[in-house]
N, C-alpha and C positions, 0 to 999 in steps of 0.2 A: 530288211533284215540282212540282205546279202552286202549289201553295202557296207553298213555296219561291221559283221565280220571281217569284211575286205580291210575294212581301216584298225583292226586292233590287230589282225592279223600281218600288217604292214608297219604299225605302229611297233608292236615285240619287235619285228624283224629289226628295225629300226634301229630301238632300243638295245639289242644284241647286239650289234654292229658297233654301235657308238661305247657300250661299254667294253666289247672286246678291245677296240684299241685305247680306251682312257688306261684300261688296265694293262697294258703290253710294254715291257720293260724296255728301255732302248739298246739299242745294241751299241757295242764298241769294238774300233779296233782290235783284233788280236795283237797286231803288234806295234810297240812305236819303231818309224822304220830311223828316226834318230839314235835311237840305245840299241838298234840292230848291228854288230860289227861283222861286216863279211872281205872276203879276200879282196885283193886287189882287181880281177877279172869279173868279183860279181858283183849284183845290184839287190839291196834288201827290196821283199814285197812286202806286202802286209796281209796277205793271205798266204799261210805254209802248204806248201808242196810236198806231201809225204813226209810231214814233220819237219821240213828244213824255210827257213824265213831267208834263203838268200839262194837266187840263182846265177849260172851262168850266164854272162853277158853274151852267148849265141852260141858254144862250145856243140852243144849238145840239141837237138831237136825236143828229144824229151823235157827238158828242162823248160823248154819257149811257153811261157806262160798262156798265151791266144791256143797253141796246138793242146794242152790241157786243157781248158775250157771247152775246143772245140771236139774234144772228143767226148770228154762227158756227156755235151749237150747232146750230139749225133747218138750216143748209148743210150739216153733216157729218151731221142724220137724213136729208135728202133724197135725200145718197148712200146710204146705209145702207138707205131703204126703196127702193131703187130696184134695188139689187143683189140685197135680201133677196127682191123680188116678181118678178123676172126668174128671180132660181132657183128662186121656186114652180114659174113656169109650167114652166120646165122641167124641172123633176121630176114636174109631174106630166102633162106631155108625155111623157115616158119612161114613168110607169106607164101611161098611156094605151094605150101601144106595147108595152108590157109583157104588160098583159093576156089576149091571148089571148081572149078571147069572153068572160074570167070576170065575171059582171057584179057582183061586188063589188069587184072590182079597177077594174072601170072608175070605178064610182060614187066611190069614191076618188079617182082620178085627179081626176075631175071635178070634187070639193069640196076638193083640192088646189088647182085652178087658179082654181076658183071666191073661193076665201077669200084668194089672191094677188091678185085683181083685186078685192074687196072693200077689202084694207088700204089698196092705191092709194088708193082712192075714200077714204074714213077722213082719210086723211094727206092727199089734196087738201082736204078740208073743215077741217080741224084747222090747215093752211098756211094759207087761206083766213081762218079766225076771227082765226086772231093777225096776219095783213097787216093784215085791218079794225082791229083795237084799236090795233095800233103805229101811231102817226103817221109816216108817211114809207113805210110796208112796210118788212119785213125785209130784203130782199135787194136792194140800191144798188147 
């Protein structure tokens, strides 16, 4: 019987899957960078920059397409490790609470919380290295 469930259970999922993307419209260019007219110093992209399809060709730090990208990305890990390490600790605040006098459960607990405030540290140093390298910091 388990089995069973297993496969129709795996079969939907399946099924989900496969029509999620039969149904998924394709995506396009925003823009054509041939009908794009920019100055003489810029280069069109095909992704806009705060609404403009044409950057400087190096004028401006801000402008540099990679320093955009890399800052988004470095903002949306900073959430990411900040959620990720707030739900260490309180996981392993709960095993903490959990334990009972067991002293391997605690010791877990412990290196639970210990290795959440570890990655912090990690990820402040690894922010830290790439502010130094990028001219300007990442985050404006």
């Amino acid at each position: 019987m388990k089995k069973i469930k297993a496969l129709l259970f795996g079969s939907g999922l399946a099924l989900t899957v496969v029509l999620q993307f039969a149904s998924a419209v394709p995506a396009f260019a925003q823009t054509d960078q041939t009908s794009v007219k920019c100055g003489d110093n810029q280069v069109a992209i095909g992704v806009g920059i705060n609404g403009q399809n044409c950057i400087d060709k190096g004028d401006k730090v801000e402008n540099n397409v990679i320093i955009v990208w890399l800052s988004m990305i470095i903002k949306f890990l900073t959430v990411g490790v900040g959620l990720a390490a707030t739900g260490g600790v309180v996981y392993g605040g709960y095993l903490y609470m959990a334990a009972q006098g067991n002293s391997g459960k605690i010791q877990k607990a412990i290196s639970t919380i210990f290795n959440a405030i570890i990655g912090v540290i990690l990820y402040a140093l690894l922010f830290a290295i790439i502010n130094f390298l990028l001219p300007g910091g990442v985050l404006k």
